[in-house]
C-alpha positions in Angstrom: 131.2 103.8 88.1 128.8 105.3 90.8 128.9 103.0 94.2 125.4 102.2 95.2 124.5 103.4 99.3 121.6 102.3 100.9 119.9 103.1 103.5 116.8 103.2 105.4 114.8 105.8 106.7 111.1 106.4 107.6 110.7 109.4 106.2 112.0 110.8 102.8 111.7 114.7 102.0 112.8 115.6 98.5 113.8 119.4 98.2 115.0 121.7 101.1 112.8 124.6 100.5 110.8 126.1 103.1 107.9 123.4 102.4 110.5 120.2 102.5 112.1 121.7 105.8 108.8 122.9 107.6 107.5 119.2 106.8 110.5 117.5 108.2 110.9 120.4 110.8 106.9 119.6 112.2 108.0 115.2 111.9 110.9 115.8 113.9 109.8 118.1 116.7 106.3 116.4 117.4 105.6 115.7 120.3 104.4 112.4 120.1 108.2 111.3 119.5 107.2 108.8 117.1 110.3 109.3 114.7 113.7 109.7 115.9 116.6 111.7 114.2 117.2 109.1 112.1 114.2 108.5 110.7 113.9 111.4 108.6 116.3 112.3 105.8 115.8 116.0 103.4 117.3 115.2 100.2 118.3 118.2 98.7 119.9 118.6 95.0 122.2 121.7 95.1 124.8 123.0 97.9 122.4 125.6 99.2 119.0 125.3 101.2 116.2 127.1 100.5 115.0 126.8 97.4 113.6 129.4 95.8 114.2 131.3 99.1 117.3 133.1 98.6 118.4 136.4 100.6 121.8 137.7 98.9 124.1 139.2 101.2 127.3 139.1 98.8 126.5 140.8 95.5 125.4 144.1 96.9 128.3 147.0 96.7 126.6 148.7 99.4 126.7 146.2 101.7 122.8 145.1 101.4 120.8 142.3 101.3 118.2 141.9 98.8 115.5 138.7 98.6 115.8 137.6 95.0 113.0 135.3 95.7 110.1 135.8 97.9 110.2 139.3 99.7 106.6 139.9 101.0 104.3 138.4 103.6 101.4 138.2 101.5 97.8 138.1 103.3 99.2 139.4 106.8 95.8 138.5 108.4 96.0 135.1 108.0 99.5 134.9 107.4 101.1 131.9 109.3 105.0 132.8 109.0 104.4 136.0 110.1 102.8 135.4 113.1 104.9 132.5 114.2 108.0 134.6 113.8 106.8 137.7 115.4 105.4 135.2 118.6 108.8 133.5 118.7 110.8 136.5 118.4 112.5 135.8 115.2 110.6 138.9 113.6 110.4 142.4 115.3 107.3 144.2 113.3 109.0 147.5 113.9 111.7 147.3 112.5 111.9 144.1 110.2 108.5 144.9 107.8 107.6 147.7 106.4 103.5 148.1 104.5 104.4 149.5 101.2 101.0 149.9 100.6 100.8 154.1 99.6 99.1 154.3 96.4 101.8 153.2 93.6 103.1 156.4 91.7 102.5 155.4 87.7 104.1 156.9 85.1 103.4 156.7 81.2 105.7 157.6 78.5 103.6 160.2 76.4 103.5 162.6 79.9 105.9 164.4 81.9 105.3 163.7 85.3 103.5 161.5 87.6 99.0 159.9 86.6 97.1 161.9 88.6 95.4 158.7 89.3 93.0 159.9 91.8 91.9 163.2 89.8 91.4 160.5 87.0 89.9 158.0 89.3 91.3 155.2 87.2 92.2 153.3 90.2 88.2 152.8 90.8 87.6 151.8 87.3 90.3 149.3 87.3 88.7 148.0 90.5 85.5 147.6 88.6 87.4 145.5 85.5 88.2 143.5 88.1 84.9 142.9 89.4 83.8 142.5 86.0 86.1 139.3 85.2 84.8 138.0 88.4 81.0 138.3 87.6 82.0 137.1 84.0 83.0 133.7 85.1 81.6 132.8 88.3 78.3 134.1 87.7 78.2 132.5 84.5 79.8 129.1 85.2 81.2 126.9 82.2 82.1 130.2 80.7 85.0 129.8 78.1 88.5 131.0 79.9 90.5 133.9 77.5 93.3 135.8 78.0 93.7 139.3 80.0 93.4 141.4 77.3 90.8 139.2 75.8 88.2 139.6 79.1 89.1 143.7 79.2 87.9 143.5 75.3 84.5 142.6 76.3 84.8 144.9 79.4 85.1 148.1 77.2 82.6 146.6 74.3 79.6 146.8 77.2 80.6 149.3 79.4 83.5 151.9 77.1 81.1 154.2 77.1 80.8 155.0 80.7 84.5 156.1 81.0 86.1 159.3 80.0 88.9 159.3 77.3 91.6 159.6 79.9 90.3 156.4 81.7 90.3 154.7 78.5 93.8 155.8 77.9 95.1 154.2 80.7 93.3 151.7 82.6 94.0 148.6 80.2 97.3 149.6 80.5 97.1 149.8 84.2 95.9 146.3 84.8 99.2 144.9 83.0 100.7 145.0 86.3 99.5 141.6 86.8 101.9 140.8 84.9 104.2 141.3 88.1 102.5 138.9 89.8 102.1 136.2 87.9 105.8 136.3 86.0 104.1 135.8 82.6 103.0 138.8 79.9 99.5 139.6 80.2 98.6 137.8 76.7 99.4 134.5 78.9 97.0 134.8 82.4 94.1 133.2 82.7 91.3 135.7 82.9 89.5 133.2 84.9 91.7 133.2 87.6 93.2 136.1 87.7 92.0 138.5 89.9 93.5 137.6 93.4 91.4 137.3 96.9 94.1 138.5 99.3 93.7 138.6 102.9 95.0 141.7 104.5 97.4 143.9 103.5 101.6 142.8 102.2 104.0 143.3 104.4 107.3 144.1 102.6 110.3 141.4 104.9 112.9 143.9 105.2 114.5 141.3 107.0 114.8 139.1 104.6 113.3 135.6 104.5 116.5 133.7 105.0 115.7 133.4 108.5 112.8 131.7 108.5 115.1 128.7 106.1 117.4 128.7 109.2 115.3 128.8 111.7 113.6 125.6 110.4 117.4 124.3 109.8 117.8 124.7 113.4 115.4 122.5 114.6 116.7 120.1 112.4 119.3 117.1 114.2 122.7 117.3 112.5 123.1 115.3 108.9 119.1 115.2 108.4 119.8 117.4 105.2 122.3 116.0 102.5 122.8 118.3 100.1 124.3 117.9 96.2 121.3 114.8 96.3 119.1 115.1 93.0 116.5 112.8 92.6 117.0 110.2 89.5 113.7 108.0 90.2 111.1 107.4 92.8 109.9 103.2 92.7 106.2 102.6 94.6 106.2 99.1 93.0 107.2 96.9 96.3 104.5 97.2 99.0 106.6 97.2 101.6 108.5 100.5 101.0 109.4 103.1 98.4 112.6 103.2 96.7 114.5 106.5 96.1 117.2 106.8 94.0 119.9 110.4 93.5 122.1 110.2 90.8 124.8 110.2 93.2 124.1 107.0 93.8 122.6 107.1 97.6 119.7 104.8 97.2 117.1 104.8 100.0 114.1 102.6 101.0 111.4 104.5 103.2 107.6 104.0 104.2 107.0 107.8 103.2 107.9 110.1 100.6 107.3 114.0 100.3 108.0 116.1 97.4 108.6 119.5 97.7 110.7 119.9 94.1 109.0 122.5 92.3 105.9 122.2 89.6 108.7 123.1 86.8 110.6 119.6 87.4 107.6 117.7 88.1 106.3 118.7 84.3 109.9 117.8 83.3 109.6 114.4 81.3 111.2 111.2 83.3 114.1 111.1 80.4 114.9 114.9 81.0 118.2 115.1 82.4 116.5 116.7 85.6 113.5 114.8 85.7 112.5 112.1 88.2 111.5 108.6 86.1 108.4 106.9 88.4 107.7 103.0 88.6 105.0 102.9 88.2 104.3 105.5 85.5 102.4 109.0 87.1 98.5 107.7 87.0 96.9 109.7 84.1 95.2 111.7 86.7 98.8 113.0 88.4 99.9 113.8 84.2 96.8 115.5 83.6 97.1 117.5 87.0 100.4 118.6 86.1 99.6 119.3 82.6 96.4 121.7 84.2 98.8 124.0 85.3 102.1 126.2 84.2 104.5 128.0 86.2 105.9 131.5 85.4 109.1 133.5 85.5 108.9 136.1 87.8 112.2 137.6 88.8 114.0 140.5 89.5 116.4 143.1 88.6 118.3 145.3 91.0 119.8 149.0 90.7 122.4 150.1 92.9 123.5 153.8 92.5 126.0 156.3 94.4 122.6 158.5 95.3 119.2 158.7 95.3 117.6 160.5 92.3 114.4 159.4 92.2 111.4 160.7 94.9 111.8 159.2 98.4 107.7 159.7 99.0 106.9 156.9 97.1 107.1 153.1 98.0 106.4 151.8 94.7 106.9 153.0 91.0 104.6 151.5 88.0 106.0 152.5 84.5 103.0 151.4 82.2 104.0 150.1 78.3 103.1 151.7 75.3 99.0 151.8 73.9 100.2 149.1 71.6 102.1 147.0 72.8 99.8 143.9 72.4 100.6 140.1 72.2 104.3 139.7 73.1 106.7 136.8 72.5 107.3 133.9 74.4 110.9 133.9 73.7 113.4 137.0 73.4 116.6 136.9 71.4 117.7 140.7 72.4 116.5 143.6 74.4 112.5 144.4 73.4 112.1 148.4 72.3 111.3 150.3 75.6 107.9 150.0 77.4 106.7 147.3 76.0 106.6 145.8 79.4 105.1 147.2 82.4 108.0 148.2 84.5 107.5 148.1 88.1 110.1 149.3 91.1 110.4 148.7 95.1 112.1 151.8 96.1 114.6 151.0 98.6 114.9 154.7 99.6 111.5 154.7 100.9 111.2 150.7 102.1 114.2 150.6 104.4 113.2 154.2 105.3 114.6 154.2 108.7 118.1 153.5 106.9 117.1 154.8 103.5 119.1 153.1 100.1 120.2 154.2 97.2 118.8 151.3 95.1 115.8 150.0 92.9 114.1 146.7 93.1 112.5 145.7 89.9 110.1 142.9 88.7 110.7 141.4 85.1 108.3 138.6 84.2 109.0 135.8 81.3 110.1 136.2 78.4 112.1 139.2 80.1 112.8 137.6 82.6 114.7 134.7 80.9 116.5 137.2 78.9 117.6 139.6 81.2 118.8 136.8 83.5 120.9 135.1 80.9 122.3 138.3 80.0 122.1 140.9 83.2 124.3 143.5 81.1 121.6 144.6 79.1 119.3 145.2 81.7 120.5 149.1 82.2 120.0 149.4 78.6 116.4 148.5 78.6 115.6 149.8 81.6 117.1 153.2 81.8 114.6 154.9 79.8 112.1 153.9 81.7 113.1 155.0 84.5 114.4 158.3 83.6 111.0 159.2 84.2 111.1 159.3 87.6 114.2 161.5 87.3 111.8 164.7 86.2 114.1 165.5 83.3 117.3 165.6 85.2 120.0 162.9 83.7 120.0 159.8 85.0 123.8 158.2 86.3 124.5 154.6 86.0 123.9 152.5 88.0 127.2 151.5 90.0 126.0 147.7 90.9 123.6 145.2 89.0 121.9 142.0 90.9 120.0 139.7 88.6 118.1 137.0 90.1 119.0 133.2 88.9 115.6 131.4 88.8 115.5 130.5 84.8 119.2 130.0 84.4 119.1 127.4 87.5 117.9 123.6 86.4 116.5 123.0 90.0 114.3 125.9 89.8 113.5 126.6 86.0 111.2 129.7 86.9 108.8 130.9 89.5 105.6 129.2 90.8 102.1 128.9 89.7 100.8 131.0 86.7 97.6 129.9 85.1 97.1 130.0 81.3 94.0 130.6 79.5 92.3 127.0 79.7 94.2 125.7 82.8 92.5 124.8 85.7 93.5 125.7 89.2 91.4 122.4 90.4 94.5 120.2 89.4 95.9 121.6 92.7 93.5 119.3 94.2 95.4 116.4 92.5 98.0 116.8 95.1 96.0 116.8 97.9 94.3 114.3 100.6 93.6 110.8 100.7 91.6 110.1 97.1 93.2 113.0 95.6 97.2 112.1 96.0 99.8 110.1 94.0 96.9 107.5 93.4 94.5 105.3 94.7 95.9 102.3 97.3 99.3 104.0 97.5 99.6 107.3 99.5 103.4 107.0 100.4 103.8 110.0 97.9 103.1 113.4 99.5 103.4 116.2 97.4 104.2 119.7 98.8 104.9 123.1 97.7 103.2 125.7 96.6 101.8 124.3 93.4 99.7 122.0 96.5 98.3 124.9 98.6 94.5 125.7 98.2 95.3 128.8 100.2 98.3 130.8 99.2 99.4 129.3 96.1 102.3 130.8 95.1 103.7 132.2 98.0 105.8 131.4 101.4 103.2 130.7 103.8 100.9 128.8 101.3 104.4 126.1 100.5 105.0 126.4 104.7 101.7 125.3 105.1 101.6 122.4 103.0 104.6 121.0 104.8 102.7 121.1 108.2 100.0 119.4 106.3 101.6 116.9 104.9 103.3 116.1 108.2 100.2 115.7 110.1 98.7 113.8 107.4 101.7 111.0 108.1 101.5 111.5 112.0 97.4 111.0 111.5 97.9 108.0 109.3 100.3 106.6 111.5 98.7 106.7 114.7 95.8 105.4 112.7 97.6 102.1 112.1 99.3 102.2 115.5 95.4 102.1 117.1 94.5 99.1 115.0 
């Protein structure tokens, strides 16, 4: 029988991903001194920190490190992570980014070589599909959302006949690489939302974004994070504090609690063997916020060989599928017939091109994802004749080393972050947000964090950072508040 511990604390963060650290990280360090090292306590479920951070620096046969998780500072201009690290020291631009922003080299299986993309200008006319789904919906609001290939349907109905027969031939097919940001097939995104607003340019971390998780670590006091702590149940029913119970038995009462566990356990149901029970029940505008919005698999597969074979100009490789390869399935019980995914690489040889490596970095999205993660030895086989194109003919060796990432096979992850279906609406962000829109009305005790919560950069590392600042001041506001009264 588990032996109850209790203890008290006046602050509770559940989930030591960046967001869960950066909020207890901002509590701690304030200025104002108002909670000591005691009062805050990160609860985290597995033996690692993180989250779905996770730099590997053991797999590699090369001696490498590779982000299996989040690998890009998205929307350098505004980024926040970036330009905290680079004032503090922890990032040197020079020689820990890289812009792999050169034109991606795409390839299709009917031709030899390389699209001449810009001869064919189909970058510009995918540029203007895009425009088209935003004018579709947000000139025309209350406009039914569809699927991807749905909106580019209507796209070539009205306007097919302004493009040549190569543009035709490839620019649907193009546009599948939002598949590979989202982590779903292209039959699953919202049309509605998505085309993607970024500011500035991607930076690719060839540092690795481990040290931005121990950085934040650092600034923590010793014992604030206890690890091997999943959450079994979260009680808001006594006024005087919230009750949070691990199935490990540590059982703690606190005037604050902030979630930072990912949108894929929140949807879990309470009786789920990972889920979190609530008394009282989620108000039915929490459940319908959570039931607005899915979550995706993106993941990733990587190639280590004895050399380079493939061209060192390029930063990026886009392999499109086949004409045909329409609808695909949600769930994969072997290998699908090659390209009927868009396949697309990070070349490592060009990256890391002070140092260049002899390794490929590839995207999968779900289903692939799930299956190629379950079972990581059949990834060469689906894979390889795709990329043989970029070998010009020549054979292609085996690759010496494969690196799957874990996200679907782990229970505290389940997947990626935020990918909208057709029909879901990105407002039930809002749900998890500020003082009317949180756990519910008369009881804000329940701050939700993470990606899944960030208005501005959803789905990446400086959108989840940012929500843990937020959160933070939100308490450090509220509590000065009461201390004034």
């Amino acid at each position: 029988m588990t032996q109850m511990t209790v203890v008290d604390v006046e602050v509770c963060v559940v989930g030591a991903g960046v967001s869960g650290l950066k909020c207890a990280h901002a509590l701690v360090n304030d200025k104002s001194n108002k909670f000591s090292p005691s009062d805050i306590v990160v609860l985290e479920a597995q033996q690692r920190i993180g989250g779905r951070i996770l730099t590997d620096t053991s797999s590699s046969k090369h001696g490498y490190s590779y982000d299996l998780g989040a690998a890009w500072f998205h929307d350098s201009l505004t980024n926040v992570v970036l330009q905290e690290s680079i004032d503090d020291g922890s990032f040197n631009f020079d020689t820990d980014g890289y812009y792999d922003d050169k034109d991606i080299a795409v390839y299709a299986e009917e031709d030899d070589g390389p699209l001449d993309m810009d001869g064919l200008k189909i970058n510009r006319v995918v540029e203007e599909m895009e425009k088209f789904i935003e004018i579709h919906f947000f000139e025309n609001l209350g406009t039914e959302d569809m699927s991807l290939p749905q909106i580019l349907v209507k796209y070539m109905e009205k306007y097919g006949s302004r493009l040549t027969t190569q543009q035709k031939k490839y620019c649907e097919r193009v546009t599948r690489y939002y598949e590979l940001w989202d982590g779903i097939s292209w039959d699953q995104i919202s049309a509605k939302f998505c085309v993607m607003d970024h500011n500035g340019r991607n930076l690719y971390n060839i540092k690795g974004y481990d040290f931005v998780i121990q950085k934040l670590a650092a600034g923590l006091p010793e014992g604030t994070v206890r690890k091997n702590q999943q959450i079994k149940s979260i009680d808001t029913s006594n006024a005087s504090y919230v009750e949070v119970e691990t199935t490990s038995g540590l059982k703690l009462k606190t005037r604050y609690v902030v979630l930072s566990v990912p949108l894929s356990i929140l949807k879990l149901e309470p009786s789920h063997p990972y889920g979190i029970s609530w008394n009282p029940p989620l108000p039915k505008k929490m459940s319908k916020a959570l039931d607005s919005l899915h979550f995706g698999a993106l993941g990733k597969v990587i190639f280590e060989f004895d050399t380079v074979w493939w061209p060192t100009d390029q930063d990026r490789f886009l392999i499109l599928p086949k004409a045909n390869a329409g609808n695909v399935k949600k769930e994969l019980d072997d290998i699908p017939p090659p390209y009927t995914y868009p396949t697309f690489a990070v070349n490592y040889a060009a990256v890391h091109h002070k140092n260049p490596r002899a390794s490929l970095v590839l995207l999968t999205q779900a289903p692939l994802t799930n299956y190629l993660e379950a079972n990581p030895e059949k990834a060469w086989t689906y894979y390889k004749p795709m990329l043989s194109k970029l070998a010009k003919g020549s054979n292609v060796p085996d690759p010496i080393n494969t690196i799957t990432s874990p996200w679907t096979q782990n229970p505290y992850a389940r997947g990626s972050y935020v990918a909208l279906h057709p029909g879901d609406e990105a407002e039930g962000i809002n749900h998890f947000l500020g003082t009317d829109n949180g756990y519910g009305p008369g009881d804000e005790r329940i701050r939700f964090v993470g990606e899944h919560t960030a208005l501005e950069g959803a789905g990446c590392v400086h959108g989840a950072y940012m929500s843990g600042q937020r959160e933070a001041q939100w308490i450090l506001d509220e509590w000065k508040q009461k201390a004034s009264l």
